[in-house]
FIPA-493624 format. One record per residue (C-alpha): residue in three letters; x, y, z. Coordinates in steps of 0.001 Angstrom, whole numbers, plus 500000, padded with zeros to 6 digits. Layout:
BEGIN
ALAXYZ...
//
This chain:
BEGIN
UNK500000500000500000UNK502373502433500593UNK504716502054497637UNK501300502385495904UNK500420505864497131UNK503950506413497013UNK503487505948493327UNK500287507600492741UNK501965510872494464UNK504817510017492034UNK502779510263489050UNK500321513136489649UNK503172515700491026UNK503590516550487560UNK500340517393487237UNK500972519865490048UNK502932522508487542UNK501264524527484989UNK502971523903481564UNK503477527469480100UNK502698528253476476UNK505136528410473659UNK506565531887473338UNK504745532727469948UNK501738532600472078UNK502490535623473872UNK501814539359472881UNK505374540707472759UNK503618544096473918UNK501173542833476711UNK503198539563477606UNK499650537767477913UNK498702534757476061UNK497109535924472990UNK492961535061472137UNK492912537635469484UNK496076537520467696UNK496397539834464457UNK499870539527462164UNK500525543786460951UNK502543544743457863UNK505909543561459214UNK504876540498459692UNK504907539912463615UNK501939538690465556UNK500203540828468838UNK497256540794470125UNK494764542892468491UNK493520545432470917UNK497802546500471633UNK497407547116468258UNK494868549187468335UNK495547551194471049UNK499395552020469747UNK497922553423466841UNK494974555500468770UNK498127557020470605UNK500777557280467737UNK503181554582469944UNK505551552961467390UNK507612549738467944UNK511132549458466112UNK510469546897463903UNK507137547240463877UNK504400548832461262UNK500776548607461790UNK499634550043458360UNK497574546482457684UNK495966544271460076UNK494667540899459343UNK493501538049461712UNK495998535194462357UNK493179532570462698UNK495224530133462316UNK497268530934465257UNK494256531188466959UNK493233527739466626UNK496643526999467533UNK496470528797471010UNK493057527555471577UNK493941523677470953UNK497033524244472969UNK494740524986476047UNK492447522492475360UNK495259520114475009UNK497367520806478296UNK494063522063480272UNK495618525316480391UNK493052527487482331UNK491574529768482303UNK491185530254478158UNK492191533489477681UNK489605536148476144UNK490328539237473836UNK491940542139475907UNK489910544872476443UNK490241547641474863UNK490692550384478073UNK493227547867479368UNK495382547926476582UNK495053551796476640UNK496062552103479549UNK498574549544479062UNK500319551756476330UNK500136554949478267UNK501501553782480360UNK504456552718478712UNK504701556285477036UNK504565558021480687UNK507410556062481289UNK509769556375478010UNK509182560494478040UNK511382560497481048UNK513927558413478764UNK514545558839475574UNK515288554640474783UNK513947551939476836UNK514349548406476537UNK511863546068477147UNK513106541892477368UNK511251539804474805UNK508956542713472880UNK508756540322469710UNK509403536947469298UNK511654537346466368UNK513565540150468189UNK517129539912469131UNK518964541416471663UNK519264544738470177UNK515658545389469717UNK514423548030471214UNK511015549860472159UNK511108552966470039UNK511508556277472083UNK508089558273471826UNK509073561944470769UNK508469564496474022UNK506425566036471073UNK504400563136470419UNK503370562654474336UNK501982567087474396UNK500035566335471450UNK498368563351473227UNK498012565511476039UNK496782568368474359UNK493784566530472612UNK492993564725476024UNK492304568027477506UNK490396569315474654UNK487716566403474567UNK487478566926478335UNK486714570588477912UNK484279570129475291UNK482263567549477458UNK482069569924480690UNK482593573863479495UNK480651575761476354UNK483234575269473229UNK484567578841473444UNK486610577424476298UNK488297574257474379UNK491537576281473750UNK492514576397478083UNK495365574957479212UNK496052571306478968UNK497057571340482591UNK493659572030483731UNK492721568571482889UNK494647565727483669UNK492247561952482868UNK491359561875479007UNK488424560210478705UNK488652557066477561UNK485355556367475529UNK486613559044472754UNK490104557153472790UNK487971553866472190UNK486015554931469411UNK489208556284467849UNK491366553079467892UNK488310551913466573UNK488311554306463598UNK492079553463463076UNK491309549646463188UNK492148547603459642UNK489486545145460780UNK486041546639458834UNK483958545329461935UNK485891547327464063UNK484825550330461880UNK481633549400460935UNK480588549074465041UNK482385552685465718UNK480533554847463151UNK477224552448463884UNK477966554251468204UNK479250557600466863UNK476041558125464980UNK474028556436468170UNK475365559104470172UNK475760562200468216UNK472253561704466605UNK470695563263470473UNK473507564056472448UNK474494567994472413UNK477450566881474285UNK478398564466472442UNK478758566344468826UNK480749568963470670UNK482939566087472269UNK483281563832469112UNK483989566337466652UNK488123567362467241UNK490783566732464723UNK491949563803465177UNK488460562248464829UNK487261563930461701UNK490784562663460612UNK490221559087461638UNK486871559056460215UNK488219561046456073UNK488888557889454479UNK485618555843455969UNK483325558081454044UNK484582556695450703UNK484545553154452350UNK483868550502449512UNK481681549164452455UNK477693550546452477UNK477171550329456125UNK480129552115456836UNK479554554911454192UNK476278555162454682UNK477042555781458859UNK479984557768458323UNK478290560672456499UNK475401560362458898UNK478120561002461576UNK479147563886459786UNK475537565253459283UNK474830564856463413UNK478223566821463553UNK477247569621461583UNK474111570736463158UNK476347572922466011UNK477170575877464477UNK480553575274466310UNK481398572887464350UNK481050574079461231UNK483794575712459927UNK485909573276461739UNK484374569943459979UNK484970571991456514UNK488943572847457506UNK489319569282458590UNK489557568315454664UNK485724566350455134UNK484150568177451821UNK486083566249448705UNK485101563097450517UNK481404564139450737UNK481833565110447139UNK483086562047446036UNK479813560356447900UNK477597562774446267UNK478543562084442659UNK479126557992443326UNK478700556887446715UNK475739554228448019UNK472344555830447788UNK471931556272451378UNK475203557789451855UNK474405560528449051UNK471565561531450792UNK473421562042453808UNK475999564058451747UNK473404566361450407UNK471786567064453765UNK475824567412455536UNK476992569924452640UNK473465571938453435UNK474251571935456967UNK478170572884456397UNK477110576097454229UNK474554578099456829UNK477969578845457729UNK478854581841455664UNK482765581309456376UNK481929577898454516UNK480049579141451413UNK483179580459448980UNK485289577045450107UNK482457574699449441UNK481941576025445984UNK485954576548445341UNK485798572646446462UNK483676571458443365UNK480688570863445364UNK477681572702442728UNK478031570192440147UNK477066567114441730UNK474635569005443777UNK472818569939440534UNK472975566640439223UNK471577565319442213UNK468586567675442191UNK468091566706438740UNK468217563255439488UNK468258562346442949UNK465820560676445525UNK463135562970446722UNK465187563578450178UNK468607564251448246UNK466256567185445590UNK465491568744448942UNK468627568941450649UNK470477569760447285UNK468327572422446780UNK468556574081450055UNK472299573561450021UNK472406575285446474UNK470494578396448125UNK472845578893450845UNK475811578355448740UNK474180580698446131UNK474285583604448477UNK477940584219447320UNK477897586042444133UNK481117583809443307UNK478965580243443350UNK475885582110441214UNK478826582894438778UNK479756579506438899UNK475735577976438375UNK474813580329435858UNK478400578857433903UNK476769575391434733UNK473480575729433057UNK471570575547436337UNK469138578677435268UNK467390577016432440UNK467430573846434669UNK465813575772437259UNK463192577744434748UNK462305573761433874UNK461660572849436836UNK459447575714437682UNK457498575579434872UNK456968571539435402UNK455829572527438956UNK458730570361440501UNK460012571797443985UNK458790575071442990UNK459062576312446081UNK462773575923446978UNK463736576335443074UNK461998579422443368UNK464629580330446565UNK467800579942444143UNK466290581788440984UNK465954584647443689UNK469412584930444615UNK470309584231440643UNK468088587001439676UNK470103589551442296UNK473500589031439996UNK474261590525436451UNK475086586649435098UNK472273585158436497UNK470175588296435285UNK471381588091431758UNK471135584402431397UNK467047584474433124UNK466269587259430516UNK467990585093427580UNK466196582027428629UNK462769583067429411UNK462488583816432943UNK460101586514432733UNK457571584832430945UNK457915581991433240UNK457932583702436460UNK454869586237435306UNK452965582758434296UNK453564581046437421UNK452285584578439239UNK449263584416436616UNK448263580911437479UNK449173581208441465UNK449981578314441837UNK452138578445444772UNK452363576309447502UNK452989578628450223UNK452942582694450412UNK457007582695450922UNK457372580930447049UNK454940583764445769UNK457744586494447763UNK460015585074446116UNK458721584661442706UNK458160588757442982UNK461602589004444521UNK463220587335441227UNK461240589624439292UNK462187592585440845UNK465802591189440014UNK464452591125436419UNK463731594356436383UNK466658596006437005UNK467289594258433403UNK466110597958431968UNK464446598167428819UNK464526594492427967UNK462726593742430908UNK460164595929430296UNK459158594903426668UNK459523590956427869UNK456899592105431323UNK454599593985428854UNK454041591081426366UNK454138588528429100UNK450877590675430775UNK453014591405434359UNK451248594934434620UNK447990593905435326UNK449133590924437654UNK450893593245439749UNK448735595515439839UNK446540593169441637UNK449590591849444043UNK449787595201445158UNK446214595422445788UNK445712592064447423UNK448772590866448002UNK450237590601451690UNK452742593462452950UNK455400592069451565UNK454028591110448317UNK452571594466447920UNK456084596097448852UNK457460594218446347UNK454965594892443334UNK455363597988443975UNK458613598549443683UNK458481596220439933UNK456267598868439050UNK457751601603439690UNK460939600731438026UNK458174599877434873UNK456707603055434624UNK459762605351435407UNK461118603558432047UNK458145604042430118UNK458682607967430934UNK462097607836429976UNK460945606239426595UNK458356608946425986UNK460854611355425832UNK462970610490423150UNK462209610470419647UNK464520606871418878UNK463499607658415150UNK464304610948414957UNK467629609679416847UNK468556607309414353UNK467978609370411644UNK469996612595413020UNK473960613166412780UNK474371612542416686UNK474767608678415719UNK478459608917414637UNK479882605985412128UNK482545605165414802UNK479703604656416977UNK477780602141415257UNK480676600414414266UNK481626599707417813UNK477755598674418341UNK477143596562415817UNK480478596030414198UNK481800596293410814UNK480334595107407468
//
């Protein structure tokens, strides 16, 4: 009996020690057994939330570059079968992402005191010479510096987001989440951080103030051309929930977001066009925004989309092709792109008359757009639309009076094109019946009418033509030679 227990204790102290796991099972940056390995452009294997979080905070490894990162499955399966094999316990499970965070700041509070630091084992292909890369005294301020400004934003009014960085001293570690998340070469990760940024920012206040800094509308440039739909598609929402603070404006325009939302606009997923509409609208009630939007190439797509577009992408086009043609350099650039007969069309076919009606106001205001309406038949348009009043609210008959009186300061032409079109006796009525503002505005069309019929009644154009006073040089600069 007792050289049998003897041998039973013989044969299960083995047993007793826990075998450890190969060394390509460990993270060379977290020195934990890996359950979500990921192999990056250099080739070496780390778990994929280190990953992550190095690039969130710009640490770099010597050897190592984490442009592309693809799931080693089959190490894995290797780790996993390893356990199941040597009942290796517990199985480990992904690392989360505020741990590894933390994990990495860590590291960089400690290398800023020292410019090189080695750390024993950091890859498994390393030799003794490898080292951790020194992080730049630079690269640890500008970390600091953005902590401090998504802090501010979340507690003090925006105006306030430019205090010192030593007021705050915990960045918040939700924002440095979703950005790792951004980063991430894994289109899950990306999918599930624009699906949480447009969760949030859709309600929140707080959180559109928060979310939109630099370094996210940077992370977030190159998912709004994502080959992906449901990461387009939520990425330009994102952007739209961004825009509605007037804060953030001018900032989401600087950030370099408008060629992407172009790009959507003219080819992008459905969805995700009608998002870019409704985000460019947004982006120019701005009036710093207006000039850049147009210098970006944004007014052709936006009149091919109202043209051609869904219902909800007409609408937002259209509004976003009022604001924008506020500047007298964008109405330059519509009337160059055709948009007045366009426009004329679509009035006439009763199509979105109302916010058509908006643009042809402002086009009407500038000598281009002027010039072009006259050439095209705007009068006659406009004075049959007033004739058949057939508007849907009292604003689109404003504004169809408001283009006219634009028309009007066409001189002469105008007023033979009113007079054969009937506009006397239609606004003679408007300023009869008409509201204040309607009146006011017939009014004024009428005035400049019958101070030009006076003008005409005193000159004798016949007797003109026929006298001396019309030199030869004259009419040859008129109507030209031969």
């Amino acid at each position: 009996m007792g050289s049998t227990k003897h041998r039973w204790r013989f044969l299960r102290s083995p047993s007793t020690h826990k075998k450890q796991p190969p060394p390509e099972f460990i993270c060379p940056i977290s020195n934990t057994l890996m359950a979500d390995p990921v192999i990056v452009s250099s080739g070496q294997t780390f778990e994929r939330n280190c990953v992550l979080a190095c690039i969130s905070l710009s640490y770099k490894l010597a050897t190592a570059d984490f442009t592309t990162i693809i799931p080693n499955l089959a190490l894995k399966t290797a780790i996993i079968n390893w356990c199941h094999t040597n009942s290796y316990s517990p199985i480990p499970q992904p690392l989360d992402i505020r741990s590894a965070l933390n994990m990495i700041k860590s590291l960089i509070n400690k290398e800023s005191g020292f410019k090189e630091r080695r750390i024993s084992d950091c890859l498994s292909s390393a030799s003794e010479d490898s080292v951790v890369a020194a992080v730049a005294v630079s690269t640890a301020a500008t970390h600091d510096s953005f902590s401090s400004t998504l802090n501010l934003l979340t507690t003090r009014p925006y105006c306030y987001s430019s205090s010192s960085s030593s007021e705050i001293e915990n960045p918040i570690q939700e924002d440095e989440e979703v950005i790792c998340m951004l980063r991430s070469g894994l289109m899950t990760d990306q999918e599930n951080a624009v699906v949480s940024l447009r969760k949030l920012t859709r309600t929140k206040l707080e959180a559109r103030l928060s979310f939109c800094t630099p370094r996210l509308l940077s992370a977030m440039r190159h998912l709004i051309v994502s080959k992906y739909c449901s990461i387009q598609v939520n990425s330009v929402a994102v952007l739209v929930n961004l825009s509605l603070e007037d804060e953030n404006k001018v900032k989401i325009v600087r950030s370099g977001i408008v060629p992407p939302l172009i790009e959507v606009l003219r080819s992008g997923f459905p969805e995700a066009q009608d998002h870019a509409a409704g985000a460019l609208f947004s982006l120019s009630l701005d009036d710093q925004n207006k000039t850049a939007i147009g210098v970006l190439g944004a007014l052709p797509p936006l009149l091919h989309a109202l043209r051609s577009g869904s219902e909800r992408l007409q609408h937002d086009s259209a509004l976003a092709l009022y604001h924008l043609s506020l500047v007298q350099s964008n109405r330059s650039k519509m009337v160059k792109l055709g948009s007045v007969q366009m426009f004329l069309n679509m009035v006439k076919a009763g199509h979105m008359t109302g916010r058509v009606m908006l643009v042809l106001c402002n086009l009407a205001g500038s000598v281009e757009g002027r010039a072009a309406m006259l050439d095209g038949g705007g009068v006659e348009c406009l004075v049959g639309l007033l004739s058949r009043g057939e508007f849907d609210s009292e604003l689109t008959r404003e504004c169809c009076l408001g283009a006219l009186y634009g028309l009007s300061q066409g001189g002469l032409r105008f007023k033979g094109l009113a007079k054969e079109a009937g506009a006397e006796e239609l606004l003679m009525k408007e300023e009869e019946n008409g509201t204040d503002r309607c009146k006011e505005k017939a009014k004024k069309i009428l005035e400049v009418m019958q101070q030009k019929y006076e003008e005409e009644e005193t000159v004798d154009w016949e007797a003109l033509l026929n006298s001396d006073e019309v030199s030869r040089s004259r009419f040859e600069v008129v109507y030209g030679k031969g």
